[in-house]
C-alpha positions as CSV (number, residue, x, y, z in Angstrom):
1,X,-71.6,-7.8,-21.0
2,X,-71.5,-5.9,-24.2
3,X,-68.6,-5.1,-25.9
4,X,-66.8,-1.7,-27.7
5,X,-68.6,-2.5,-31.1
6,X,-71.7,-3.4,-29.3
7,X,-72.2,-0.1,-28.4
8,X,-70.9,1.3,-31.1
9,X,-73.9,-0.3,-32.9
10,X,-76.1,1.4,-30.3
11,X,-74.5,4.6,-29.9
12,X,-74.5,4.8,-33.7
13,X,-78.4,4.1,-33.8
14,X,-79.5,6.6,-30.9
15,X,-76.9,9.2,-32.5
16,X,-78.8,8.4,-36.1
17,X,-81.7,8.9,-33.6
18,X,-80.6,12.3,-32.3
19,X,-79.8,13.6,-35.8
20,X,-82.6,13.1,-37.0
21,X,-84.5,15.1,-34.3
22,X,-81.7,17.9,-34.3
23,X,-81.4,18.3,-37.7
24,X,-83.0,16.3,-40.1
25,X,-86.6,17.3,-38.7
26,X,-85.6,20.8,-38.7
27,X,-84.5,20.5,-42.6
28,X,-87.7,19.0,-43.2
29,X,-89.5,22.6,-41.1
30,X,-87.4,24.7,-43.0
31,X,-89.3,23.7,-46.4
32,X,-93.0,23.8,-44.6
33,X,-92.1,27.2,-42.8
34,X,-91.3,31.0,-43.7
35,X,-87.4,32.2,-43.6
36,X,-88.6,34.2,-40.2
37,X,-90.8,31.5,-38.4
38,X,-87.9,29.0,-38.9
39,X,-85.6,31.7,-37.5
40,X,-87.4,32.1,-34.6
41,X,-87.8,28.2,-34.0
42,X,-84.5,27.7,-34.2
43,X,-83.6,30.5,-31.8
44,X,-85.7,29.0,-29.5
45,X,-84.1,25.5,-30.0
46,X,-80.6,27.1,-29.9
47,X,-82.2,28.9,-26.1
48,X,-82.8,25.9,-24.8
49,X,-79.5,24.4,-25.8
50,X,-77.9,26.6,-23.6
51,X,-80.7,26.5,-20.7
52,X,-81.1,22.7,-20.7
53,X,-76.8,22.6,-19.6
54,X,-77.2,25.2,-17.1
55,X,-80.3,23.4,-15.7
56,X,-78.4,20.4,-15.6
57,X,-75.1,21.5,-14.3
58,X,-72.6,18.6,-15.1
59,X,-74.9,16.2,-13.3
60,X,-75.2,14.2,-16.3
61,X,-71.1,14.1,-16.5
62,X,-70.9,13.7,-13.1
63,X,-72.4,10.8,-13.3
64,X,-70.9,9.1,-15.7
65,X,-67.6,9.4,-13.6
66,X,-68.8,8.7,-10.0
67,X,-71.1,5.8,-10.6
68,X,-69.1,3.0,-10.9
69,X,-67.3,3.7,-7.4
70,X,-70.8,3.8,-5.2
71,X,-71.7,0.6,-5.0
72,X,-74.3,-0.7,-2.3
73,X,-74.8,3.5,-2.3
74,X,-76.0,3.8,-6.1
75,X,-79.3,4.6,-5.1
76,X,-79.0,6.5,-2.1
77,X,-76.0,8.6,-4.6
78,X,-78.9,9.0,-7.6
79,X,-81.7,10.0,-5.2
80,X,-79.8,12.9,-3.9
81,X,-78.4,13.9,-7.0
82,X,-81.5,14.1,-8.5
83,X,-83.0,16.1,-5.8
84,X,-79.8,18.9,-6.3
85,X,-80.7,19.5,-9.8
86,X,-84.3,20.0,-9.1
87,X,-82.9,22.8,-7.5
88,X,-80.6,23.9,-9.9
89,X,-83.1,23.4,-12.6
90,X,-85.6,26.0,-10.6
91,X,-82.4,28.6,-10.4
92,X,-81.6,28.3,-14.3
93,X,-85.5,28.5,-15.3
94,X,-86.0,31.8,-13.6
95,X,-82.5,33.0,-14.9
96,X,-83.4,32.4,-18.7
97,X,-86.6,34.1,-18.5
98,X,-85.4,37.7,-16.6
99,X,-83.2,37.1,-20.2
100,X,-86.2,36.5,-22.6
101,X,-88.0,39.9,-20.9
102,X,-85.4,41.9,-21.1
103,X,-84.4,41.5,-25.0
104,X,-87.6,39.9,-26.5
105,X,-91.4,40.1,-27.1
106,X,-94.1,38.7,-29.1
107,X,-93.5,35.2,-30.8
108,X,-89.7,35.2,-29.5
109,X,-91.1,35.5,-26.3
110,X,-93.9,33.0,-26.1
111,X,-91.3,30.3,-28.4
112,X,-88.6,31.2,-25.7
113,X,-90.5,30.6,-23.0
114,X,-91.8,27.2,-24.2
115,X,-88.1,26.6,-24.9
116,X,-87.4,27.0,-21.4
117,X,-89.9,24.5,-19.9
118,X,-88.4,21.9,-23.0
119,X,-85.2,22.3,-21.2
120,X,-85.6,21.8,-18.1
121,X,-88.0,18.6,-19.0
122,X,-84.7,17.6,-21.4
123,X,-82.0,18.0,-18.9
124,X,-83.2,15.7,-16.4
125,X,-83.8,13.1,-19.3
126,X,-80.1,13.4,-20.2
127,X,-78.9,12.5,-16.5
128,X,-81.0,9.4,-16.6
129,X,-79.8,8.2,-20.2
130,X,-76.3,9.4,-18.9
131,X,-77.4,6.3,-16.4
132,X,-78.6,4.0,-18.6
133,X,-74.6,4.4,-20.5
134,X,-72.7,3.9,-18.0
135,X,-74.5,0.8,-16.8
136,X,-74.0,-0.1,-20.2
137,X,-77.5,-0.5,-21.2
138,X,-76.9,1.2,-24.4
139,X,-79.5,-0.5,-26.2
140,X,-82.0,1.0,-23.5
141,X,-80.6,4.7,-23.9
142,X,-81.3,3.9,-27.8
143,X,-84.9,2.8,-26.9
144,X,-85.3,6.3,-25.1
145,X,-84.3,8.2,-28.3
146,X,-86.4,5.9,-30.1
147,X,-89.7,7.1,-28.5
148,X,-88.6,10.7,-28.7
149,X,-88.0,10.3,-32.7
150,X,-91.8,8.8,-33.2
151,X,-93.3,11.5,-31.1
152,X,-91.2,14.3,-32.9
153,X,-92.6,12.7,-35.9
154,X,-96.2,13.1,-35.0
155,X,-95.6,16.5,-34.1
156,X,-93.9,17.4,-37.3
157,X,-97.0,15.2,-39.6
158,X,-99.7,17.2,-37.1
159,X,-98.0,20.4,-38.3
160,X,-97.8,19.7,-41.5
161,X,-101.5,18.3,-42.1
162,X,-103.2,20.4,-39.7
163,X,-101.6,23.5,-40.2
164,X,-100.5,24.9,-36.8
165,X,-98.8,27.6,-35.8
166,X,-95.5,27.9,-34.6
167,X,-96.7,27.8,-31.1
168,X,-98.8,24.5,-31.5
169,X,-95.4,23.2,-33.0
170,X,-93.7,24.1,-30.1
171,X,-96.4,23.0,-27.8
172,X,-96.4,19.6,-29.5
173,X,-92.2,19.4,-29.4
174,X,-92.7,19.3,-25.9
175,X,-95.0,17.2,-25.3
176,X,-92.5,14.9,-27.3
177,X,-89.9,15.8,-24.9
178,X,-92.1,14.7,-21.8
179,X,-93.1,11.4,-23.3
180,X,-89.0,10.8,-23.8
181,X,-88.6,11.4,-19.7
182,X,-91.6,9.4,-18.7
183,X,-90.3,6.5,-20.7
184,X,-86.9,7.1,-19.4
185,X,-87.6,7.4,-16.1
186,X,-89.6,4.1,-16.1
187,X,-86.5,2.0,-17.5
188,X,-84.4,3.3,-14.7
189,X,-87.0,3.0,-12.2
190,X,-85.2,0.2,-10.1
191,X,-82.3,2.1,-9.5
192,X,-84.1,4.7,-7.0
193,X,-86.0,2.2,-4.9
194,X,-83.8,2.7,-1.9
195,X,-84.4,6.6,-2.0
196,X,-82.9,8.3,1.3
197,X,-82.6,11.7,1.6
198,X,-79.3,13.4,2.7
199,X,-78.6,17.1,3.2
200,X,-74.7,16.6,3.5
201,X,-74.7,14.2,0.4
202,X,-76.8,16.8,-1.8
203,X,-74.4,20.1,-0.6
204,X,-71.2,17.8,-1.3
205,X,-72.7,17.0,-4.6
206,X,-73.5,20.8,-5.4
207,X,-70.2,21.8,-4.2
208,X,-68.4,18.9,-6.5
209,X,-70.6,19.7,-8.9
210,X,-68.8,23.6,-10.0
211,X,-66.3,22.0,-12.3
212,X,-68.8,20.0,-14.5
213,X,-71.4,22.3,-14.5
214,X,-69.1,25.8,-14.6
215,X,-67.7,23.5,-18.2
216,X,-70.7,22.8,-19.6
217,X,-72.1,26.1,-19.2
218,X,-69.5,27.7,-20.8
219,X,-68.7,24.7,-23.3
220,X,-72.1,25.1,-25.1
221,X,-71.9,29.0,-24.7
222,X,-69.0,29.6,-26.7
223,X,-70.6,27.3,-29.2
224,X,-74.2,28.8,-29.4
225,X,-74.2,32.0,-28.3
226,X,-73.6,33.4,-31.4
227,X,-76.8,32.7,-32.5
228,X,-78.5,34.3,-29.6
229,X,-76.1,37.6,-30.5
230,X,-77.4,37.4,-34.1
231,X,-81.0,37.1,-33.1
232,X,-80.6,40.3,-31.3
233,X,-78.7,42.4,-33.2
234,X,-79.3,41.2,-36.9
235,X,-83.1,39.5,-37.1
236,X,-84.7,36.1,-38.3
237,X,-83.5,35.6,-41.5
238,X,-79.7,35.7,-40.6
239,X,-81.0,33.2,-38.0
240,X,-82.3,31.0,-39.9
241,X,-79.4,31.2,-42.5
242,X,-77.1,31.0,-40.0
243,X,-78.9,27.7,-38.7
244,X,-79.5,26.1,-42.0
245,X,-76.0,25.2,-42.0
246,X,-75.6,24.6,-37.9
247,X,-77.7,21.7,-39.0
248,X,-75.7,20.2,-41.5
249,X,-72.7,20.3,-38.9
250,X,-75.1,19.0,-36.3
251,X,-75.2,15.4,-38.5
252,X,-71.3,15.3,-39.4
253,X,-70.4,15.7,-35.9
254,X,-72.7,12.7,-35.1
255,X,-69.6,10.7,-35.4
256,X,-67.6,12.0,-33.1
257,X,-70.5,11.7,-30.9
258,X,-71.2,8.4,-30.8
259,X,-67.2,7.6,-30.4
260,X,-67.5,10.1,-27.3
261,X,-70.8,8.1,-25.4
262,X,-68.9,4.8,-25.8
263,X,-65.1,6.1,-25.3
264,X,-65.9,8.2,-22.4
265,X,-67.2,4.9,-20.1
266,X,-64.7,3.3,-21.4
267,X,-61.4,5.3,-20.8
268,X,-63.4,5.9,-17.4
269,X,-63.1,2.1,-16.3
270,X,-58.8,2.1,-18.0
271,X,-58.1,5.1,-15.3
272,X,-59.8,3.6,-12.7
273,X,-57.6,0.5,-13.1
274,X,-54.6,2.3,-13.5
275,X,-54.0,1.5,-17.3
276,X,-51.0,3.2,-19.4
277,X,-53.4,5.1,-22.3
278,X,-51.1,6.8,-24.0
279,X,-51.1,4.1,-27.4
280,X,-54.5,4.1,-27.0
281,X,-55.7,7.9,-27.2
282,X,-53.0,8.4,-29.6
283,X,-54.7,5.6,-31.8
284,X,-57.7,7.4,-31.1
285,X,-56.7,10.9,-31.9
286,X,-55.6,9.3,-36.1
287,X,-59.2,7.3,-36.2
288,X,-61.1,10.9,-35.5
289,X,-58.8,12.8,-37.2
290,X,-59.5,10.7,-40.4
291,X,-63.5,11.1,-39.7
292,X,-63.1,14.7,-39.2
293,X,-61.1,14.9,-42.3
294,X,-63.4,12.8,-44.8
295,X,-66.4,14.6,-43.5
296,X,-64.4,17.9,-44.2
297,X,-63.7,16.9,-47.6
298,X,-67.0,15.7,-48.0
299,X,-69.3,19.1,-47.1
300,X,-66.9,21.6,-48.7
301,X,-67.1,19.5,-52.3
302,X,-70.6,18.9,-52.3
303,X,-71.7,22.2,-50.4
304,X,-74.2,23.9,-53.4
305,X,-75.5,20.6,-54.2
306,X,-76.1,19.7,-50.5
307,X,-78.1,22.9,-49.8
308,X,-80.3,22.6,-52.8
309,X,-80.9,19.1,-52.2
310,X,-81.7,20.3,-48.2
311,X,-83.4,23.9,-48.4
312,X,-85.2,26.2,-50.8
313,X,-83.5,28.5,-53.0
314,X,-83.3,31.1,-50.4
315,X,-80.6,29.5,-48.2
316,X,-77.7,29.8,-51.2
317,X,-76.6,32.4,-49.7
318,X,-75.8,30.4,-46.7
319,X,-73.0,28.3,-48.9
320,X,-69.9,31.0,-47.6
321,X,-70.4,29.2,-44.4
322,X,-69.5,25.7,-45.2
323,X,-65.9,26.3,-45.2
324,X,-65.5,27.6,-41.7
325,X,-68.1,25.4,-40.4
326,X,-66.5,22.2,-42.0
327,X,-63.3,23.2,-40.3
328,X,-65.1,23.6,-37.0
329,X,-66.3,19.5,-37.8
330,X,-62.3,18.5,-37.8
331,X,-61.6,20.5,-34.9
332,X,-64.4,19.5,-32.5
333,X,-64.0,15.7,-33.4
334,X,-60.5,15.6,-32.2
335,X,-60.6,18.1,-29.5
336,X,-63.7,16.0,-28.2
337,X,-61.1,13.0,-26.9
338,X,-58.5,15.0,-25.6
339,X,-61.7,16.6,-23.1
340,X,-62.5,13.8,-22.0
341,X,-59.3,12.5,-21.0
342,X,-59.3,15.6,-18.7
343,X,-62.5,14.6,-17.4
344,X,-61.6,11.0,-16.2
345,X,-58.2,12.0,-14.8
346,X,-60.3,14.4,-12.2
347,X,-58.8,17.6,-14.3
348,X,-61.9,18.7,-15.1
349,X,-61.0,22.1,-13.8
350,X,-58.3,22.3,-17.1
351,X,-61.6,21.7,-19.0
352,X,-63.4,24.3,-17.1
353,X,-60.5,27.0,-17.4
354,X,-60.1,26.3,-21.3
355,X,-63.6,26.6,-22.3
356,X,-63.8,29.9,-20.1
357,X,-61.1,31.5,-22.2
358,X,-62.8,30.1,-25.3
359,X,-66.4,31.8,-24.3
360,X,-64.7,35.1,-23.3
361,X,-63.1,35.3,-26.9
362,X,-66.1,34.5,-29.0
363,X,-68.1,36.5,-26.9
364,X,-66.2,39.8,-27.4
365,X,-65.4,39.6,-31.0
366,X,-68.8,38.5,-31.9
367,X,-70.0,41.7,-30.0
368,X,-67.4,43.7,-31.9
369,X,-68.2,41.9,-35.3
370,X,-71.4,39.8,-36.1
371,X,-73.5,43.8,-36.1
372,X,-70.3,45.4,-38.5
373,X,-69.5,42.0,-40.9
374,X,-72.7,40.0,-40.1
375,X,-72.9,35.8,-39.8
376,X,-69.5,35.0,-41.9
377,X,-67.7,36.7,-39.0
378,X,-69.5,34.5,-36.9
379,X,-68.8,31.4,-38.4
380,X,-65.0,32.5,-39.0
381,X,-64.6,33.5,-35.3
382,X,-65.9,29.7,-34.2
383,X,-63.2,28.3,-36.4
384,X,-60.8,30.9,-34.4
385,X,-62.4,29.7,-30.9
386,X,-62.2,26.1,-32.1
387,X,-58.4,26.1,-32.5
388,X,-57.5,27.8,-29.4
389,X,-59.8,24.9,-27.6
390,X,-57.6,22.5,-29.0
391,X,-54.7,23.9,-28.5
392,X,-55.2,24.4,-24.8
393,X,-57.2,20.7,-24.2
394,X,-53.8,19.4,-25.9
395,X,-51.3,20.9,-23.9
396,X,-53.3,19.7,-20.6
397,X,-53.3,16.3,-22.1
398,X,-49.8,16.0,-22.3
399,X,-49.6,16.9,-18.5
400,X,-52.0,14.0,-17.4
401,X,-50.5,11.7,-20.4
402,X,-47.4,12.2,-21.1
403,X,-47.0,9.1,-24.2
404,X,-49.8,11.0,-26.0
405,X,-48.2,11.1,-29.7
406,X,-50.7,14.0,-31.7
407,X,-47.8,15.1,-34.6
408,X,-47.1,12.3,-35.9
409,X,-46.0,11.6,-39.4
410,X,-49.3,10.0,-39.8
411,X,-51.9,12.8,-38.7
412,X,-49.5,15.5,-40.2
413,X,-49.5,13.5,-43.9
414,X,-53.3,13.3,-43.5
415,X,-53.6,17.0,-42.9
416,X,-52.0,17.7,-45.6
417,X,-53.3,15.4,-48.0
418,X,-56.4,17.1,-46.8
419,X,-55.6,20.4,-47.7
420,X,-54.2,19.3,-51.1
421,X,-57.4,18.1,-51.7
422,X,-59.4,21.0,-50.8
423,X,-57.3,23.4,-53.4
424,X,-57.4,21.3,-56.1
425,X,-60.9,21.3,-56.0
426,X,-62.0,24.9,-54.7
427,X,-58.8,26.4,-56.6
428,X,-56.2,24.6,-58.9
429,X,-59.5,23.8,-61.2
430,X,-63.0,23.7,-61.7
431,X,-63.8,20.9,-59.6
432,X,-65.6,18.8,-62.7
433,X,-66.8,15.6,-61.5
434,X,-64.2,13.7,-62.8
435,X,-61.7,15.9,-60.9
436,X,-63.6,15.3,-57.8
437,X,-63.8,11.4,-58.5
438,X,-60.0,11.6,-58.8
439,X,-59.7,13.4,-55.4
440,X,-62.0,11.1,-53.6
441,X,-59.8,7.7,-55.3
442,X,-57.1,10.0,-53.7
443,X,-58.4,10.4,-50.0
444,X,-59.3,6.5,-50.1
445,X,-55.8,5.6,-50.9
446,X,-54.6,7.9,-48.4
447,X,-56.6,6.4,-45.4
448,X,-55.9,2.8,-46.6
449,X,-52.3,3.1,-46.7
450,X,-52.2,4.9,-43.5
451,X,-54.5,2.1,-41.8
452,X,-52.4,-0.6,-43.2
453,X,-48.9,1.2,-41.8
454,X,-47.8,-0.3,-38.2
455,X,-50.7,-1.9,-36.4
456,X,-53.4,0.8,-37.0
457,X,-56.0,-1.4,-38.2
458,X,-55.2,-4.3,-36.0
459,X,-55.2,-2.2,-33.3
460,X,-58.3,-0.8,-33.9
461,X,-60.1,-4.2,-34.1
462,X,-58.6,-5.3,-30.9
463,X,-60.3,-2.1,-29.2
464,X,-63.7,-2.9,-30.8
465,X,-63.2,-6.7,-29.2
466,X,-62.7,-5.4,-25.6
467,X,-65.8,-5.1,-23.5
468,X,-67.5,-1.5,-23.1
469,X,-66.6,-1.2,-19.3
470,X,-64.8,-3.3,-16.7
């Protein structure tokens, strides 16, 4: 069976995988395309974020959590779950595009429309890689991405050389897509040979399902719908702007998501045994707090020199919105264990009410702001959103584990080493290389030290030993 840093290695691969077709592909667009036809791509990619959770409604978590008690009933469990969300994904498809007619027309239409059709073809590939993890066949949920990744690449060398338009693009990113859930659906093919149909199963599944779903809804809502809001009320080239950083987040928070695929199996199969976790998500909490941090440290430093490397001279005006954006990277790293400790202890509903008062403040102050003060405001009121997340996944931590130590002396000494840091750079001087160089020696001594204090490192190798679930 493979172990922690097995998967690691795999998760780190497909998530290399994944940012590469997130991001990095869309970086490469951005230099073939006009300001405007990448604005309206990436409003279309940021639609179908949000459609491809509501057409999936929490399945894919779901999952993740109820597999490993079915048993003999695996397949008679996935047969009927996937039968619900054909359902759901019908509902959600007809939902999205009332949305596109009644705000859109022309290209955003046709591009949100094919958007639509992406997701649904997306969501159900998530729920069978969501499969494939927590039968820990990483290395098979990495093959999946693998195939997606050579078919985006096609697409992206067809556009280039043949010079299509924005709609043969599309048309050829979902063609991508499909490939993905053909391939997928072949390498999990065994696991639905004993298909039986059951009305009660698929209505208990539905009705278990609110919690997931109702989260992940509003989870990726308050985290894209600004971009929808300034599609409508500002135009393409704040999108795109806007996005040209999203991007750049998109690949630093690529660690925290490959921690999250492997941890959450993992920390799944320690509640269902009964284990005390408190050592080990408060272990867990310092090794994401230091990746948030460096990658923090990293962006802000390097931001001008990162978006010239990246984009045309057009998206400097983009650089105001590293700061709050690299914050957001710190935030949604740490915040991304304590959710998922609410998730296996069956408080997912603590999950569901924190992101619904998250949603409901970035929605009405980006109504009230992103028309008078543009997309700073936007990126500002995320870092605002971000913290009250935290805060509110953190206090329902403590109530399902108790131990969980998040101020220590540690993670407070890195916090502020961090924000030392950042002002001697940005502020006290010029931020010459040499000054940078100096900082940088600086963060490295700081994480060393703190990984050589108590059993930090030791600890951390002993977790990478264990085996990924069981």
């Amino acid at each position: 069976m493979a172990t922690i840093s097995k998967n690691l290695f795999w998760s780190l691969i497909t998530s290399v995988l994944q940012l590469y077709t997130g991001s990095i592909v869309f970086i490469a667009l951005a230099k073939l395309m006009a300001v405007e036809d990448f604005g309206i791509l990436s409003f279309g990619f940021s639609l179908s974020a949000l459609a491809v959770i509501v057409a999936d409604f929490g399945f894919s978590l779901m999952v993740i959590k109820d597999y490993p008690k079915q048993g003999d009933q695996s397949g008679k469990y996935l047969a009927n779950s996937l039968l619900s969300k054909m359902v759901l994904a019908a509902v959600s498809g007809i939902f999205f595009y009332i949305y596109l007619l009644l705000f859109y027309n022309g290209q955003w239409l046709q591009v949100g429309g094919l958007y639509l059709v992406f997701a649904v073809v997306a969501s159900f590939t998530i729920y069978l890689q969501s499969l494939l993890k927590v039968q820990n066949r990483f290395n098979k949920y990495t093959e999946s991405n693998l195939v997606y990744a050579l078919a985006v690449t096609i697409s992206v060398v067809l556009y280039w050389h043949l010079k299509l338009s924005l709609l043969q693009l599309v048309l050829c990113l979902l063609a991508a897509k499909a490939m993905q859930l053909l391939w997928t659906t072949v390498l999990c093919k065994f696991d639905f040979i004993k298909f039986s149909y059951d009305g009660k199963l698929m209505g208990k599944l539905l009705k278990n399902s609110w919690s997931f779903g109702v989260f992940g809804i509003l989870g990726i809502f308050y985290f894209m719908v600004d971009t929808q809001i300034i599609s409508v009320y500002l135009g393409a080239k704040e999108v795109a702007l806007y996005q040209a950083v999203f991007r750049i987040i998109l690949i630093l928070m690529v660690f925290s998501d490959i921690m999250s695929n492997v941890l959450l199996p993992y920390l799944s199969f320690k509640f269902f045994n009964k284990e005390n976790v408190g050592e080990l998500v408060s272990k867990l909490f310092l090794y994401l707090l230091i990746i948030g941090c460096s990658l923090f440290l990293a962006f802000t430093s390097f931001k001008t020199e990162v978006l010239t490397l990246l984009y045309t001279q057009e998206y400097q005006e983009a650089a105001a919105l590293v700061l709050p954006f690299s914050i957001v990277v710190i935030l949604r790293t740490v915040s991304t264990l304590l959710g998922n400790i609410l998730t296996i202890s069956n408080k997912q509903v603590y999950r569901v009410i924190t992101v619904s008062v998250s949603l409901f403040v970035s929605l009405l102050l980006n109504l009230i702001c992103i028309p008078k003060y543009g997309i700073l405001a936007a990126a500002w009121i995320s870092v605002l959103v971000h913290l009250i997340l935290f805060g509110m996944y953190f206090a329902y931590s403590r109530i399902e584990v108790p131990s969980i130590e998040l101020h220590s002396l540690s993670n407070l000494f890195l916090v502020a080493v961090t924000i030392i840091i950042y002002g001697m750079i940005h502020h006290v001087t010029s931020g010459g290389l040499w000054i940078v160089l100096g900082c940088a020696a600086l963060w490295l001594l700081t994480v060393f030290g703190i990984m050589r204090q108590g059993n930090n490192l030791d600890f951390l190798k002993q977790v990478l030993r264990e085996k990924g679930v069981g």
